[in-house]
C-alpha positions as CSV (number, residue, x, y, z in Angstrom):
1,X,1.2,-19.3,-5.7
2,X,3.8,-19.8,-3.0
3,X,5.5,-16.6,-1.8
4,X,9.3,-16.8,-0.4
5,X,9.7,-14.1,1.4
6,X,6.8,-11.5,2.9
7,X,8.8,-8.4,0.4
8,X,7.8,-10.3,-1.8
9,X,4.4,-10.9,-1.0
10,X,4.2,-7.0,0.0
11,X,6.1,-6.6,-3.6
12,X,2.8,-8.7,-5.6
13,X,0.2,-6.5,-3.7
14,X,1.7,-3.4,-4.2
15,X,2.3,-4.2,-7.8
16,X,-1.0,-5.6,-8.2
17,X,-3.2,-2.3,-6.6
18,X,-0.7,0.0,-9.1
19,X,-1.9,-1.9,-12.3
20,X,-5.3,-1.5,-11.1
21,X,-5.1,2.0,-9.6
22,X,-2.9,2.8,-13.3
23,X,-6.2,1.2,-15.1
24,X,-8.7,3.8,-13.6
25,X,-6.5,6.3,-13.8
26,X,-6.0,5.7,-17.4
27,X,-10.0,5.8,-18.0
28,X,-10.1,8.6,-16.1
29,X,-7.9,10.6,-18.4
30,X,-10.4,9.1,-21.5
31,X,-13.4,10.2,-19.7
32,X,-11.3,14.1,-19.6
33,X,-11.2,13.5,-16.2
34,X,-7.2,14.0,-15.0
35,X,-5.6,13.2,-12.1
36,X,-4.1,16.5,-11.0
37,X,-1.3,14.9,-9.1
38,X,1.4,12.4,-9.0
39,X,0.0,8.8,-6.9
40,X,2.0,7.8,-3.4
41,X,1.5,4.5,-2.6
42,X,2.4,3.5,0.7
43,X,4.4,0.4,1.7
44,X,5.5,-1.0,5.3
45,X,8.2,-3.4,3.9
46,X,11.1,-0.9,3.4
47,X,12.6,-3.9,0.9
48,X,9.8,-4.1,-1.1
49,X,9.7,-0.2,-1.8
50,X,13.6,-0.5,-2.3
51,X,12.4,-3.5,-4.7
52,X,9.9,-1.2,-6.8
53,X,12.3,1.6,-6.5
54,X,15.7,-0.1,-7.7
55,X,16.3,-2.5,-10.8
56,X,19.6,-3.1,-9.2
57,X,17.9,-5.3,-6.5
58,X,15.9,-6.8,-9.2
59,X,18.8,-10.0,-9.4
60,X,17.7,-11.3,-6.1
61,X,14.2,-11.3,-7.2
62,X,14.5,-13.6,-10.4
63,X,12.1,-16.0,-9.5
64,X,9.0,-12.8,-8.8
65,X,7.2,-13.1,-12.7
66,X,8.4,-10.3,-14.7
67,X,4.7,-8.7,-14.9
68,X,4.8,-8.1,-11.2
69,X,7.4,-5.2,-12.4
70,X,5.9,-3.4,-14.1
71,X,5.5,-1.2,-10.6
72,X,9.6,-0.3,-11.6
73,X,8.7,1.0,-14.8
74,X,5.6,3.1,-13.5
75,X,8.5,4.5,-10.4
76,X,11.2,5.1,-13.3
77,X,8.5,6.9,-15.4
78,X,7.5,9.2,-12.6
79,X,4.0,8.2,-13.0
80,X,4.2,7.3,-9.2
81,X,5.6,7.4,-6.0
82,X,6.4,4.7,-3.2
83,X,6.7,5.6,0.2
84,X,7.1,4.5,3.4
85,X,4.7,4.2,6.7
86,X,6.3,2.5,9.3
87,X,4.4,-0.4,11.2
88,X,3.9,2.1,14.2
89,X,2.0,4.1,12.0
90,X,-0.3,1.5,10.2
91,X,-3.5,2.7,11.2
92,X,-5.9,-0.3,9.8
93,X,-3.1,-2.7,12.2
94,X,-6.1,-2.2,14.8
95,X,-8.2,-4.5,12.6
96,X,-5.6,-7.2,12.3
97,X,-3.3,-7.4,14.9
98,X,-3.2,-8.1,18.8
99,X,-2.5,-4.8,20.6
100,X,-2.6,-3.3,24.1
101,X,-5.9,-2.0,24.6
102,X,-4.1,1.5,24.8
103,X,-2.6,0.9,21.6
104,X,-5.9,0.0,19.5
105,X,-7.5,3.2,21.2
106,X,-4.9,5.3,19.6
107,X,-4.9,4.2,16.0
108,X,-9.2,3.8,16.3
109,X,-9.3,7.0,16.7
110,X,-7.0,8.1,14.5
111,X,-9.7,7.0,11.6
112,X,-11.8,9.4,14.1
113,X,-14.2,6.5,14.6
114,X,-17.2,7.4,17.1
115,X,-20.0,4.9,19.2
116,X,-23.2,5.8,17.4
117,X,-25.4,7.7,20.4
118,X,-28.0,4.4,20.6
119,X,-25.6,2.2,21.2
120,X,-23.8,4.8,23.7
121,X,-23.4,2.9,27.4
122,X,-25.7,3.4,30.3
123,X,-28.7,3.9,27.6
């Protein structure tokens, strides 16, 4: 599949993880086992949460297959929320991205990561 545009790559995943997150939540509520809150999903691409949030905008994304929306009907249906984290704030960027060394200290330990004491330095 070729993706135009990265909202709507960041559309796809965030529709896809729904459907999936919607399918165990489902089973969960067979197995008696509610969810005792709405979802929030959280999205980086302020279009693509304006995307999932708004049919409106849904006539500049004609050529995104009409499954993929099925994250609209969840939002319209209050079943979930979409917010937004901005990049700044995108803890797991220290995985994938090239940052300042200062920069990847502050999101590490913001997952409150630790060295394990036998591989401490100086041992």
């Amino acid at each position: 599949m070729v993706l135009r545009s990265s909202t709507e790559s960041e559309y796809i995943a965030l529709a896809d993880i729904v459907a999936k997150v919607t399918w165990i939540r489902s089973f969960l509520d067979e197995l008696k086992f509610p969810m005792p809150r709405k979802l929030v999903f959280w999205c980086d691409n302020l279009s693509a949460k304006a995307l999932a949030s708004n049919l409106v905008m849904h006539a500049r994304s004609k050529h995104i297959e009409i499954d993929v929306h099925y994250i609209c009907d969840q939002v319209l249906q209050n079943q979930i929320t979409i917010a937004y984290v901005p990049i700044t704030d995108q803890i797991a960027y220290f995985l994938t991205k090239p940052l300042s060394h200062t920069r990847f200290n502050i999101l590490r330990d913001k997952l409150v990561m630790t060295e394990s004491p036998q591989f401490e330095r100086g041992s």
